[in-house]
Structure formats: structure tokens, C-alpha cells
N, C-alpha and C positions, 0 to 999 in steps of 0.2 A: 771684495775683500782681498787685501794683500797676506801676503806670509806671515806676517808676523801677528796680522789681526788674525788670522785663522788661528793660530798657535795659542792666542789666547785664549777664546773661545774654546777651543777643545780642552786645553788646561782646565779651564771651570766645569764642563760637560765632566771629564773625568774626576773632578771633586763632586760633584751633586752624585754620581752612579753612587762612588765610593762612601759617602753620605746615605745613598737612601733617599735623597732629599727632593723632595718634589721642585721641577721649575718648566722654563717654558721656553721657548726658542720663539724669536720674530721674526722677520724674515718680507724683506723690500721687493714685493713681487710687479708692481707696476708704475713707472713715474710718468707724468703727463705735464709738459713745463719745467719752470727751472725746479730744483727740489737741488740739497746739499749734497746727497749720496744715489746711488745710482740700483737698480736690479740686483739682486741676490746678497746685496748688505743683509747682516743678521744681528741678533741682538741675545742676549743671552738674559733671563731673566728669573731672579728665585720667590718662591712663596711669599719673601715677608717684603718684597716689591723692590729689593735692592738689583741693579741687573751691574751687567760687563757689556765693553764695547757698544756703538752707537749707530743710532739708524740716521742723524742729522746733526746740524750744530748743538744739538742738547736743548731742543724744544719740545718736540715731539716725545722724547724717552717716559718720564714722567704720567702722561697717557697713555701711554703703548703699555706699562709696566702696570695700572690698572686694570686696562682691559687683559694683557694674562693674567691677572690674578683671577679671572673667572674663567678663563682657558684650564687654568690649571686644576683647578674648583669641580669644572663639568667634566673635562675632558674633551670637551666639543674643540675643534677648528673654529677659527674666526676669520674670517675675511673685513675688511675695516678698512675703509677711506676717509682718506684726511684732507681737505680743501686749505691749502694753507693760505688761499688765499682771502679764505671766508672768515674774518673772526667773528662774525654776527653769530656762525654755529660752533665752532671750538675753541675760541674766546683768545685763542694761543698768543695772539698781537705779534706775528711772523713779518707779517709783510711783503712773503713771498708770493710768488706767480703761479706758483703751482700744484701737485696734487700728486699723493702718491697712496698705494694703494698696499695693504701690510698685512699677509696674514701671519696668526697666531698660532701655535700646537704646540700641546704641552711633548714634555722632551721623555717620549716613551725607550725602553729599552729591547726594541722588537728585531729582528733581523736585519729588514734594509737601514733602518736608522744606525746600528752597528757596523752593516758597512759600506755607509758613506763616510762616517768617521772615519775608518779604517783609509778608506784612499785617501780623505782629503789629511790625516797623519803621516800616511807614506809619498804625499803629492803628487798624487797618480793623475790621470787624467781620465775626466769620467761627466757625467749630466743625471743627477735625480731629477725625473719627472716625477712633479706634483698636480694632479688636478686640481684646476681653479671652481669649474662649472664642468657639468655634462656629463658627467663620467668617473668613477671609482677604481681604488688601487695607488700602487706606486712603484716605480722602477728605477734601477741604475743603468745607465747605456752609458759602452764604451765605445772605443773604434770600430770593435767588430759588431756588436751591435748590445744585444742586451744582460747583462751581467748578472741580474737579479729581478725576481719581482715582477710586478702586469700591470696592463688596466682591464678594465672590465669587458672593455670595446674593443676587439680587435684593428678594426680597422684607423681608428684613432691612435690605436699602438704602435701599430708598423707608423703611421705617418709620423708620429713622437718621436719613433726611433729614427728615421731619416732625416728631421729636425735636427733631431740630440748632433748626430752625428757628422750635419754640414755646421755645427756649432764648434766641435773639438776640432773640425779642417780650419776654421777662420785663423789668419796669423793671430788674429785678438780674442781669444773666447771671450763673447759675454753673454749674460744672464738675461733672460726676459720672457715672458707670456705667449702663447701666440694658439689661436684658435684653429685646430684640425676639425675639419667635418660641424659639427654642432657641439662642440666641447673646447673648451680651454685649459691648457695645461700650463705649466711654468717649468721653463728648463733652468736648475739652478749649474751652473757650471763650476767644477773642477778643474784648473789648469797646472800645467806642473811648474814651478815659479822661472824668470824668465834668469836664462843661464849670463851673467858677464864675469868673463874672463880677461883680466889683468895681465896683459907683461910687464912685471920688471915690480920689485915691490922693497921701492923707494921707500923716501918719509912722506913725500906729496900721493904715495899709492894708500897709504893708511885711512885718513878721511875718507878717500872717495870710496875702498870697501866698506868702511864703518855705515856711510851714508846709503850705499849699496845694498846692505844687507836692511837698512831699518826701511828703506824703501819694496823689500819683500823679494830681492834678487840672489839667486843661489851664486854667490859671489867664490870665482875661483883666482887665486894668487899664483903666477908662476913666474920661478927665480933661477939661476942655476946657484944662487947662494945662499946656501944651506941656514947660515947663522940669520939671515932678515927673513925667513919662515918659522914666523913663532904665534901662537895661539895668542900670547900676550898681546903681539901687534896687530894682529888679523882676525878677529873674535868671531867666529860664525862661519868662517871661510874657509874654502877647501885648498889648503898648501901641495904646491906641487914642483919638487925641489925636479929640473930636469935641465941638462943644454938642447938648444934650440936644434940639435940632429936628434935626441930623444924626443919630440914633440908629439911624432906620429904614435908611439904608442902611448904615451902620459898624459896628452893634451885633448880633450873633444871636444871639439866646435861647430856644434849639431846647428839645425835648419833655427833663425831665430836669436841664437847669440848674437854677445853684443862683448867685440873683441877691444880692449883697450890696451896699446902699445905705448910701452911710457919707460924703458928700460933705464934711457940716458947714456947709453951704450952703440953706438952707428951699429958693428954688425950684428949682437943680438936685436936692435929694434929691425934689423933689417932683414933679418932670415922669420923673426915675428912675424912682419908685414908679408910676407912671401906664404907663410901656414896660414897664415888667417884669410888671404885672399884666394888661395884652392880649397879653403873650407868652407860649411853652409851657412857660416855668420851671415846675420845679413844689413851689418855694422861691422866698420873696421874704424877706431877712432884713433886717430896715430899722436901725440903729444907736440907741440911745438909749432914752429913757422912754416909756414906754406913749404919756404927754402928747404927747410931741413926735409921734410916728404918729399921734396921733388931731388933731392942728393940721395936720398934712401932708393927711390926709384932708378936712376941713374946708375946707383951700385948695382941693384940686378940687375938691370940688361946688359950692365958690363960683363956678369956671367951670364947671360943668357936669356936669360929670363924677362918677360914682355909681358905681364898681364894684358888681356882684351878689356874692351869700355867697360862691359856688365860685370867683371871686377873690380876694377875701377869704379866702378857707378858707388860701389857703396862705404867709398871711404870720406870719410870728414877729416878735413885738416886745413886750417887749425881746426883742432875740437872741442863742441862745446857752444855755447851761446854766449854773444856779446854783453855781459856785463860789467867788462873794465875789471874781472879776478887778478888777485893779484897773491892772495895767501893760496896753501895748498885747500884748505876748507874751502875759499870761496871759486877755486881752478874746479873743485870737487863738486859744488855744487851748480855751477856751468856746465860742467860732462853730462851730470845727470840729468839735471834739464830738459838737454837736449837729446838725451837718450828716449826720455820720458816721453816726449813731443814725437821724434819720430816712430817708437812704439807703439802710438795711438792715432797716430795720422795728421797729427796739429805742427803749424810751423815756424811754434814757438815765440812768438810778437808777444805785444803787450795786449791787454785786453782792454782796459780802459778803451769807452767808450764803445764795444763790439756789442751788437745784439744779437749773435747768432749764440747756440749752444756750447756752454762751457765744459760738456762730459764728449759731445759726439761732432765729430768735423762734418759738415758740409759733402765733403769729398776725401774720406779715408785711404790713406795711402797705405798699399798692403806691403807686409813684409812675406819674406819668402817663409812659406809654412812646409813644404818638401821638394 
């Protein structure tokens, strides 16, 4: 789940407490085949069987939202497999390939369940372990190890927690199952949302944060001009009015960023490029023609300045992916694209007629995690 779906979900979570109101949370703990949504999707779901947010294209919700109602009913956990590609047994007329695996729990107001809200509202980064089989309790692990809460098993615990925690190292956190010892647990992941920071905040910088942020990105805007930093243009986004010799104290471009240079200005794009390329980004996407990056480059080393390959290695220019853009929306949704693709290790083509997997590359290409 992106930022934005999490925000949702928690928004309802904190209307059912504030309610009183009984419901149930779902929660995508196994996929096996193609399936629409992936590990740790969740699904929010109330009494009278209306829910929020989705576990699929809107096939499966409708059943899912049955079975909590008796979640909710007993109190019991459910674990529940869907063959979607069986309609002989769940009649769904899907058509898909695959199978996914969903448990139920009603949305109690207990400790750990209070604070895993609590990080995934301050987007911390963290792993509640669920037992699937084998083994009782439940825990929150962070970097240093466990935050909250047990299992029953020791030994299944420390394994959980060295799990949890080469999950939070992955440049990619994701969510999935996996069996320690004679037990199976599900690590749902927490990550903290993936940072892109803007130079230059143009009228063509507008969509691409608008698009930025609904895509679940902590999207940062920096200008040295004051008057095109406005909430009204940049809805969600963190304004950072600075000149480019302020950067080092006003700008962060931690392990993972994803830097976008688009000033329209040679030496602010070009002292940009110069912060971004001794920072931990591990995207530097510079705006324009090959030309214009390689006269950007040529201005440093007139002062001095020589980037090595491995900064180099991680700039894209032109940026973005070949769709023939040509408005700033569709230049915007070309950047993100290919931000998206190299985020997850995919290299962006067309898919038609591909049978490999549509969620997980073959061969993930990592970004730098520290």
C-alpha cells in the first residue's frame, strides 16, 4: 500500500475507534500467480459490510466483506484462500491465474495494534509480525530489533526478528510470509514513503509533484523564489525557498532519493546537479537534451569539479521514458514512470505480450539503501 492508501485507511480506523463501531481489517498475506495486488494490501471493513480501500480489481471485496462479518461476529482470525482461478468453487468468473491467500481480524483496540498505527501515521519504518501457523503472539521490529510485543517461541522470535529486519535493509521493503523453524509468520512492512526532491518549481514542476504525491511520494519543491512556493501550487509538498550555496543546510538527499533538476536556469541547474551528485540520491534526473547535461557538466569542470562514473552512473538524461510527451502532464508522467520502474527494478518496456511477472522483476536492480 502507497501513502495515500495508508492515510486512507487509517482515516476510517480512526472513525470506527471514535464510533465505537465494530469492523474488521483484511489484509493480503500470500499471493501465488498473477493476482491484481500484492503482500500486505489491506482492506478495511465495517459491520454492516460496507468496507474502504481494496484487496483487487473489485472482485474478490464483496466476499472478503462476508467472511469479516463473522470475523467480526466471533472474534476469531480467519485465514482464507481464494483460487481465482477455480470458479467451479468461488463462482467469482475472474479468469485469473492465480491465488492469494487473506487473513481476517477484527480491528481490536489493544497495544500493538495502537502502535502500529501510530508508526504507519508518523511513517516510520518498522515490520508487524503476524503468525500465520505454529506459533502465538505478535510483535513490532524496527532497525534495532524489537519494538513491542513477542511470540510464544523464542526461537521463531529472534529468527522473525532478523527476517523483519533484512526486510527494513532491502532498498524495496516488501511484505510477505515466510516459515522459521516449524511456524509461519507474515512480516507486514512499514516503509517510510520514498523521498523526490525537485529543483526549480516551474509551471511544468506542478503536475509532476501533484502526480508525485498521489503516487505516495514525500514530494520536496526547492526554489530560491519565494513567490512560486505556494501551498496553492504544490498541495502536499514540502517548500523549501533556498539558493543553491544554502542547499547543505535546507536540502536532504538521503540514501534512496530520487533528485529532479528542472530549474530552466544553467547555473542554478547546475550547482543542483553538482548537490545532488555528492548526495545519497540514488536518481539524479536532470530535465532537457542530452546537450544541455553534457554543457551543465562541462560548466563544473571548468571550476573544477569532475564527478567519478559511480556518480555519474545514476543520472538519467534525457529523463524519463520514451512516450513522445509533449505537455508538462504527460513530460510528468514520463519522469514518474521511469522513476517507478527503476524503484522496483523493472526497465520500463511495454508489456504486451511478456509472461514473466507483472509485480516482481526477474532480476531486481537494487538501489543504494545506505
Amino acid at each position: 500500500m502507497d501513502q495515500r492508501e495508508t492515510e486512507r485507511l487509517l482515516d476510517v480506523i480512526r472513525q470506527a475507534y471514535a464510533a465505537g463501531e465494530p469492523a474488521a481489517l483484511a489484509t493480503v498475506v500470500r499471493v501465488k500467480g498473477s493476482a491484481y495486488r500484492r503482500e500486505g494490501t489491506r482492506m478495511f471493513v465495517r459491520q454492516n459490510g460496507t468496507y474502504e480501500c481494496s484487496l483487487s480489481g473489485g472482485c474478490l471485496e464483496p466476499t472478503v466483506a462476508e467472511a469479516a462479518a463473522r470475523v467480526i461476529a466471533t472474534g476469531e482470525p480467519a485465514l482464507i484462500s481464494y483460487d481465482l482461478a477455480d470458479d467451479s468453487i468461488w463462482g467469482l468468473g475472474i479468469g485469473c491465474s492465480g491465488a492469494v491467500d487473506i487473513r481476517i481480524e477484527r480491528l481490536e483496540d489493544d497495544a500493538i495494534t495502537r502502535g502500529w498505527l501510530t508508526i504507519l501515521e508518523r511513517g516510520e519504518a518498522a515490520v508487524l509480525v503476524t503468525p500465520l501457523a505454529g506459533v502465538s503472539g505478535r510483535m513490532i521490529v524496527g532497525g534495532a530489533g524489537i519494538i513491542a510485543g513477542g511470540l510464544s517461541d523464542a526461537v521463531v522470535e529472534q529468527g522473525a526478528v532478523a527476517r523483519a529486519r533484512d526486510r527494513l535493509r532491502a532498498p524495496y521493503p516488501e511484505s510477505g510470509p515466510e516459515w522459521i523453524g516449524g511456524a509461519e509468520v507474515f512480516h507486514e512492512v512499514a516503509a517510510t514513503p520514498p523521498a523526490l526532491v525537485i529543483f526549480g518549481a516551474g509551471h511544468d514542476a506542478v503536475p509532476l509533484a501533484q502526480l508525485g504525491w498521489t503516487l505516495g511520494f514525500a514530494v520536496t519543491i526547492v526554489d530560491v523564489r519565494e513567490a512560486f512556493l505556494t501551498p496553492a501550487r504544490f498541495a502536499g509538498a514540502t517548500l523549501v525557498c533556498a539558493h543553491f550555496s544554502q542547499f547543505a543546510e535546507r536540502v536532504t538527499l538521503g540514501p534512496g532519493s530520487f533528485a529532479l533538476i528542472m530549474n530552466h536556469h544553467v547555473e542554478r541547474d547546475q550547482e543542483s546537479l553538482r548537490f545532488s551528485l555528492e548526495s545519497e540520491a540514488a536518481y539524479v534526473g536532470v530535465l532537457g537534451p542530452r546537450s544541455r547535461y553534457e554543457k551543465l557538466l562541462a560548466g563544473l569542470a571548468a571550476q573544477g569539479y569532475v564527478p567519478g562514473a559511480s556518480k555519474i552512473s545514476r543520472v538519467r538524461s534525457p529523463v524519463g521514458l520514451s512516450l513522445g510527451a509533449e505537455t508538462p502532464q504527460e513530460v510528468a508522467l514520463s519522469i514518474l514512470g521511469e522513476i517507478l520502474a527503476i524503484r522496483r527494478g523493472f526497465a520500463g518496456g511495454f508489456l504486451s505480450g511478456s509472461v514473466r511477472s507483472l509485480h516482481r522483476p526477474d532480476d531486481r536492480r537494487l538501489l543504494a539503501s545506505s
